[in-house]
C-alpha positions in Angstrom: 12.5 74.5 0.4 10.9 75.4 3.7 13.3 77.9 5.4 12.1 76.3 8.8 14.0 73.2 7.7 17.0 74.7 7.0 17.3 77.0 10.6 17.3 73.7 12.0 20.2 72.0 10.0 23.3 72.6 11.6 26.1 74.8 10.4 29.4 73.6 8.7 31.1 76.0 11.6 29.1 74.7 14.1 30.0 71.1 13.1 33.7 71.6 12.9 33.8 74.0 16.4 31.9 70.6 17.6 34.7 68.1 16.3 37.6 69.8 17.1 36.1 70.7 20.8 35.7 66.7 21.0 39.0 66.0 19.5 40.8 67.9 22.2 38.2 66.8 25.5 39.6 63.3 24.3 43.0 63.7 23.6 42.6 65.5 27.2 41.2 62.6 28.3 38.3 64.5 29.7 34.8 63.6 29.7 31.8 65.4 28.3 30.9 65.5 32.4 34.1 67.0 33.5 33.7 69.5 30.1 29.8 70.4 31.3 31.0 70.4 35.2 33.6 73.2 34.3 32.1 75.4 32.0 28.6 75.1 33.9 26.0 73.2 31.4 25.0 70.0 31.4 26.7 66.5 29.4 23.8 66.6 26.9 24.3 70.3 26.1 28.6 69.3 25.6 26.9 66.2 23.5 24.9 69.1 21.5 28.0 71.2 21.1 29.9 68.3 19.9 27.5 67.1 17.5 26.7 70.7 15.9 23.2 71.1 16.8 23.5 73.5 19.4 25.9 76.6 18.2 28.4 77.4 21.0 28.1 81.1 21.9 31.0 83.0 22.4 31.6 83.2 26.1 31.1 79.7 26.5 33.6 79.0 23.6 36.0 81.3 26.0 34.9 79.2 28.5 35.5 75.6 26.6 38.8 76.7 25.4 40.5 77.6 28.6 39.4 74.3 30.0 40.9 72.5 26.5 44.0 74.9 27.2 43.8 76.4 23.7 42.9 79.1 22.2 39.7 80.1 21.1 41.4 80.3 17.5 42.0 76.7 17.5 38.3 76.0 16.6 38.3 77.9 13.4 42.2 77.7 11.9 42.2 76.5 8.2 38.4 76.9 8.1 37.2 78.3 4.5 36.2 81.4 5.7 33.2 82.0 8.9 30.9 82.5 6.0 29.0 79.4 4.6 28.2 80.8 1.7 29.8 78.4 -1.0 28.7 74.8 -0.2 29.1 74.9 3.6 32.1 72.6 3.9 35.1 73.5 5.6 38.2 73.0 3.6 41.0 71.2 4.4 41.0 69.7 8.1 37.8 67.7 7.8 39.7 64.0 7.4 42.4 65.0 10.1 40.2 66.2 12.6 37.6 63.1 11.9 40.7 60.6 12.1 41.7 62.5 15.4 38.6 61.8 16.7 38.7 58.3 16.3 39.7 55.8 18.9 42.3 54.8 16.2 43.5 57.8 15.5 43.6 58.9 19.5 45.6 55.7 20.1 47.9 56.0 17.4 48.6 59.4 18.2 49.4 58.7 21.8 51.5 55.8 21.2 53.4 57.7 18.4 54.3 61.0 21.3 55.9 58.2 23.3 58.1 57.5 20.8 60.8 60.2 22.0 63.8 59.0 19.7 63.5 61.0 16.4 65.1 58.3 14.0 62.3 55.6 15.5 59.5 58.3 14.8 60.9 58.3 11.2 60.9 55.0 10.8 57.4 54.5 12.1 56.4 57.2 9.3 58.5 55.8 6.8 56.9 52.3 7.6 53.3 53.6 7.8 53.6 55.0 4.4 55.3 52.0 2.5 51.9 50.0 4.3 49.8 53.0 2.9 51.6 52.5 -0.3 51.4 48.3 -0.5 47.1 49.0 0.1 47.0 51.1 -2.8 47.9 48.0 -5.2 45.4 46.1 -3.9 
């Protein structure tokens, strides 16, 4: 394989520090402008970061975080180690974060943290799961 090629590819890292910076610009309700705006780049280089392609340096993670108000550990918990070295995928979060991501999953979550009375929220689980459950027997 041409090592050229492969510079190019992005990173598992740099794919997951992009989804989970887009996950919480949207549950924020922030735009990539108001992102670029604050941490002084422009809305394609956010689009860049989000997507992986560009690797976020350290500073500007700083940067991004304290806008996001989280820490810059946010971007990495539950990641399979910084090191790519097994097959590059990071373990456990990928189909939580991508959900997140989702208008869906946004929505859901929203509408679910309105729900203040604990016994409702229950309910709502309990209910989403027997609906889970029915699918399966399809």
């Amino acid at each position: 394989m041409n090592k050229a090629v492969n510079a190019k590819e992005p990173s598992a890292v740099d794919i997951e520090v992009g989804r989970r910076i887009r996950m919480q610009r949207r549950v924020l309700g922030m735009s990539q402008s108001a992102l670029a705006e604050r941490v002084s780049v422009t809305f394609q280089q956010v689009q860049k970061y989000e997507k992986g392609s560009n690797r976020v340096g350290a500073s500007r993670l700083q940067g991004i975080a304290d806008c996001l108000n989280v820490p810059v550990s946010f971007f990495f918990e539950g990641m399979a180690g910084a090191d790519e070295s097994e097959s590059g995928l990071v373990k456990g979060m990928d189909d939580l974060t991508g959900f997140i991501s989702t208008a869906e999953g946004l929505a859901l979550n929203r509408a679910f943290l309105a729900v203040k009375d604990p016994r409702i929220r229950q309910k709502i689980v309990g209910l989403v799961k027997s609906l889970a459950s029915l699918e399966g027997d399809d």
